[in-house]
C-alpha positions in Angstrom: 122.9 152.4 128.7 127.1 152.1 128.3 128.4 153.2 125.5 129.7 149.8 124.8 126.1 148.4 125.4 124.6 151.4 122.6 127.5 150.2 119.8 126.8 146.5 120.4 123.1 146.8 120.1 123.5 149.5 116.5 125.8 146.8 115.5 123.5 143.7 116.0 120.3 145.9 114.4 122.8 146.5 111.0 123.2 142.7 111.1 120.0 141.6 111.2 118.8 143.9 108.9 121.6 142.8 106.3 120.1 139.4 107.1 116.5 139.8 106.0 117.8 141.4 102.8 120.0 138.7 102.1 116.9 136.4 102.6 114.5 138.7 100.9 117.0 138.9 97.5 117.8 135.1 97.9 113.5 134.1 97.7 113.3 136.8 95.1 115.7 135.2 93.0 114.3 131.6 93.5 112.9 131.8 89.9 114.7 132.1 86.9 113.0 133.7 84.1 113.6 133.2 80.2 113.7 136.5 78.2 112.0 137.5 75.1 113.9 137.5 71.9 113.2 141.3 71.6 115.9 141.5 74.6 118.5 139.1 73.4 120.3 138.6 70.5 122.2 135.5 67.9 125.4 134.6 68.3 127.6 135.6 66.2 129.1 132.7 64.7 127.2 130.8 62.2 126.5 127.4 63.5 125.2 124.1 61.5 122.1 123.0 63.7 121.3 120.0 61.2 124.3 118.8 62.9 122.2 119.1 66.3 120.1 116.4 67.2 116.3 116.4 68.9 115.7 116.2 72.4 115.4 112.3 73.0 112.6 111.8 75.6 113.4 109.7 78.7 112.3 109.2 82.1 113.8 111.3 84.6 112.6 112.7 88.4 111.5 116.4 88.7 114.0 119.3 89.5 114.0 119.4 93.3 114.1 123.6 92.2 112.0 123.9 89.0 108.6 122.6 89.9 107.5 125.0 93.0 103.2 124.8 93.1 103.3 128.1 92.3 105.2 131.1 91.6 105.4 134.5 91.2 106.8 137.1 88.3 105.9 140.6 87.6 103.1 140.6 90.2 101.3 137.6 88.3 101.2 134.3 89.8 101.8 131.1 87.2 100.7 127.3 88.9 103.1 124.6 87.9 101.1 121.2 86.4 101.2 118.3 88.4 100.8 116.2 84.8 101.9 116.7 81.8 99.8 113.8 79.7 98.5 114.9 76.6 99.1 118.5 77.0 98.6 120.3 73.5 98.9 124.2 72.6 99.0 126.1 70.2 100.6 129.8 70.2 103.0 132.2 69.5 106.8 130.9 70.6 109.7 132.9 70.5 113.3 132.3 71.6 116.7 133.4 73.4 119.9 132.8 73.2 123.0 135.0 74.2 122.2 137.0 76.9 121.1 133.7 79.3 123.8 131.0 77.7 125.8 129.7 80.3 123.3 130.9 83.0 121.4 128.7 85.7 117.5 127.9 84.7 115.0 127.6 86.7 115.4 123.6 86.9 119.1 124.3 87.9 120.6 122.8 84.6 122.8 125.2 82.9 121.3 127.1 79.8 123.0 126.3 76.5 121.6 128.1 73.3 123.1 125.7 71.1 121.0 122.7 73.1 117.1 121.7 72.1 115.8 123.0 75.1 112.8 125.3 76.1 111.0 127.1 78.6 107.3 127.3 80.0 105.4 128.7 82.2 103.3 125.9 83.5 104.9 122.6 82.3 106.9 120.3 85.1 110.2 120.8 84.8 111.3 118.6 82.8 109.1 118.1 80.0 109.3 116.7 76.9 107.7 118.7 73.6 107.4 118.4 70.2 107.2 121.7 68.7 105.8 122.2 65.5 105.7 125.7 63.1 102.5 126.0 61.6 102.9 128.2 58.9 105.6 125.3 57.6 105.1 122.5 59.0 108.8 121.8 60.4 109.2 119.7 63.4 111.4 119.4 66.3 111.5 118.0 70.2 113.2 120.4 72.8 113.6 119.2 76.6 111.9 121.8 78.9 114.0 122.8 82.0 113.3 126.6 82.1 110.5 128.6 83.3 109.3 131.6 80.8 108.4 133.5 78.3 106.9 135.9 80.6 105.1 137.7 77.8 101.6 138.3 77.3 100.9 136.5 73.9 104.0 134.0 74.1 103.5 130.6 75.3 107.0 129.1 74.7 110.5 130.5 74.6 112.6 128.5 72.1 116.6 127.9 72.3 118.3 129.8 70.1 119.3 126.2 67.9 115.5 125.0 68.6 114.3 128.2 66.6 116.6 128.6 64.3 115.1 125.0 63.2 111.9 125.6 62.9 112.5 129.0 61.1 111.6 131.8 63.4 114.7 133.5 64.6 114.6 135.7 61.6 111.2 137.3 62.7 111.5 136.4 66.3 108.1 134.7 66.9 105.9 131.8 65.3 103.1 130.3 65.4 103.5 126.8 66.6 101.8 124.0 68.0 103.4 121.9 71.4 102.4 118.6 72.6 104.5 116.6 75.1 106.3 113.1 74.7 107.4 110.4 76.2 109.9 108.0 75.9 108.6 105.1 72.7 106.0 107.8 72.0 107.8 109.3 68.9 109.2 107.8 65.4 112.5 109.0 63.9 113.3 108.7 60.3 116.9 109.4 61.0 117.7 108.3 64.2 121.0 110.5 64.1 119.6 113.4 63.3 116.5 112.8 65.3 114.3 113.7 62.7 110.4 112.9 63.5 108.0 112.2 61.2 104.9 114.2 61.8 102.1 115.2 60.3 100.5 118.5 61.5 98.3 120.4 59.5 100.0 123.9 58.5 98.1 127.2 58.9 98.6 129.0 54.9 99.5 132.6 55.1 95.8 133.7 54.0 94.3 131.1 56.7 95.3 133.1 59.7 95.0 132.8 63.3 92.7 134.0 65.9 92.6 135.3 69.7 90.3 133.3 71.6 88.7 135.7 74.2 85.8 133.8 75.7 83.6 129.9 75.0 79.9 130.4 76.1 77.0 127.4 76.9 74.8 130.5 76.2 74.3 132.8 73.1 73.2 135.6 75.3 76.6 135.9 77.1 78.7 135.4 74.2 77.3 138.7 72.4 77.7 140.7 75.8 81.7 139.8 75.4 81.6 140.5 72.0 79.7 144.1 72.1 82.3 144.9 75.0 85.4 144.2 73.7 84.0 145.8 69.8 86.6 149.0 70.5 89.2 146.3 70.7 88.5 143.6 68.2 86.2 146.6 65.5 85.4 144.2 62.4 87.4 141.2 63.5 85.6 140.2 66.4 83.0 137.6 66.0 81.2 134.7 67.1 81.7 131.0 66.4 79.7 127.8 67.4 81.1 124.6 67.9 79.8 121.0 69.1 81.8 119.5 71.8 80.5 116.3 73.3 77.3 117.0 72.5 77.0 120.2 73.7 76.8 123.4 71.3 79.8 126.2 72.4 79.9 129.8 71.3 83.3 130.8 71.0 83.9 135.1 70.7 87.5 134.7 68.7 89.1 138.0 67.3 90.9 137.2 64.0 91.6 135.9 61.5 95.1 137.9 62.4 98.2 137.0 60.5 100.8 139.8 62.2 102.1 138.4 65.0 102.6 142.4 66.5 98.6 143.0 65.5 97.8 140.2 67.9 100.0 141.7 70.6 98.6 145.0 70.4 94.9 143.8 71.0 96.1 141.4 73.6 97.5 144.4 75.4 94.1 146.0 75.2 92.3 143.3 76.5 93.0 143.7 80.2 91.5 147.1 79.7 87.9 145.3 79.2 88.7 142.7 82.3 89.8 139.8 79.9 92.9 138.3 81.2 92.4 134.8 79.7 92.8 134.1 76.3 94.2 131.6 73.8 95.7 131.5 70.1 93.6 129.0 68.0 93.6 127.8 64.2 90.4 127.4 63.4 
């Protein structure tokens, strides 16, 4: 082989190679990913978010980016919804604001901190919620154009406005409740502000909340979850029973919890015993 011949081949092996990592990065990057509060930060100007208005629901076509069927982050694989009608949760939302403001979401809108907006894991992209804090009852309706939080125990992340509404920046996380809206679905008592009027019931500080491991058609299996995961859940695990269409449910909840870093310790724990399912309920 020439000499010529040998540089021209090295040359077009560097090339290609550069190539496939360009491509490689490029898919890896395909997703962008909210962060947790504990990695961001406030801004640091004080701004007047009664000024800031709700989310007002509308009809609008998916992101051609935002709504893959499924997806990939930290070795776990999330599915996106193909509906959202009458989706309700309840959980633990937190929020970010500075480090991501001004950066591309994963519905290719630009994130703004000072905007009711929100991110999810599952939701189509875009969605809109109403989000409500339990503990106080406050209200609010973010658009959802991001995918995230990417915690274990979160199931929103909250703008930094959107929080700071509903009164959770100060600790970081709070229990909330979200159910999507449509457009005509939702009354305002102010119209400029955007105000809804809502009633959800709020969860008192003594009330609690509980980690939802496991719901059983049969006794039996229910006590075998909750004699495994006793090292996790000691005096707090137990066994409910509940009537749902006729049919008798055992539900093995841990709780009632009311520290927010309790619940995410014993979460943590529970992949240990082969739970990786769970869910924050109320009662």
């Amino acid at each position: 082989m020439s000499l010529a011949l040998k540089e021209f081949t090295g040359s077009l092996v560097v090339r290609v190679f550069i190539f496939f990592n360009v491509l490689l990065m490029s898919a890896c990057g395909s997703v962008n990913t909210a962060p947790s509060s504990s990695s961001d930060k406030a801004p640091s100007k004080q701004v007047d978010v009664s000024s800031i208005p709700n989310a007002l629901p509308k009809d609008e076509p998916r992101s051609r980016y935002g709504n893959p069927k499924s997806y990939v982050v930290f070795d776990k694989r999330y599915y996106v919804m193909e509906s959202n009608k009458g989706f309700v949760e309840k959980g633990i939302a937190s929020w970010y604001g500075t480090k991501f403001h001004g950066r591309r979401t994963s519905s290719g809108e630009t994130y703004d901190m000072y905007a009711m907006t929100a991110a999810h894991k599952n939701l189509p992209l875009p969605t809109y919620v109403e989000v409500t804090n339990l503990k106080n009852g406050k209200s609010i309706i973010v658009k959802v154009n991001d995918r995230g939080p990417f915690h274990e125990n979160r199931i929103i992340d909250l703008s930094y406005t959107a929080a700071t509404k509903l009164d959770i920046v100060k600790n970081g996380t709070g229990l909330v409740e979200i159910r999507t809206v449509g457009p005509g679905e939702t009354v305002y008592s102010d119209p400029a502000k955007g105000a809804p009027v809502v009633n959800t019931p709020t969860v008192k500080n003594d009330d609690g909340f509980y980690i939802q491991v496991g719901s059983f058609g049969n006794l039996t299996n229910a006590e075998g979850l909750k004699q495994k995961l006793g090292p996790v859940g000691k005096d707090k695990i137990g066994i409910s029973e509940v009537v749902v269409s006729g049919n008798t449910l055992y539900r093995v909840r841990i709780g009632p919890l009311t520290d927010i870093e309790q619940a995410d310790a014993i979460v943590t724990k529970l992949a240990n015993y082969g739970v990786n399912e769970h869910r924050i309920v109320t009662n």
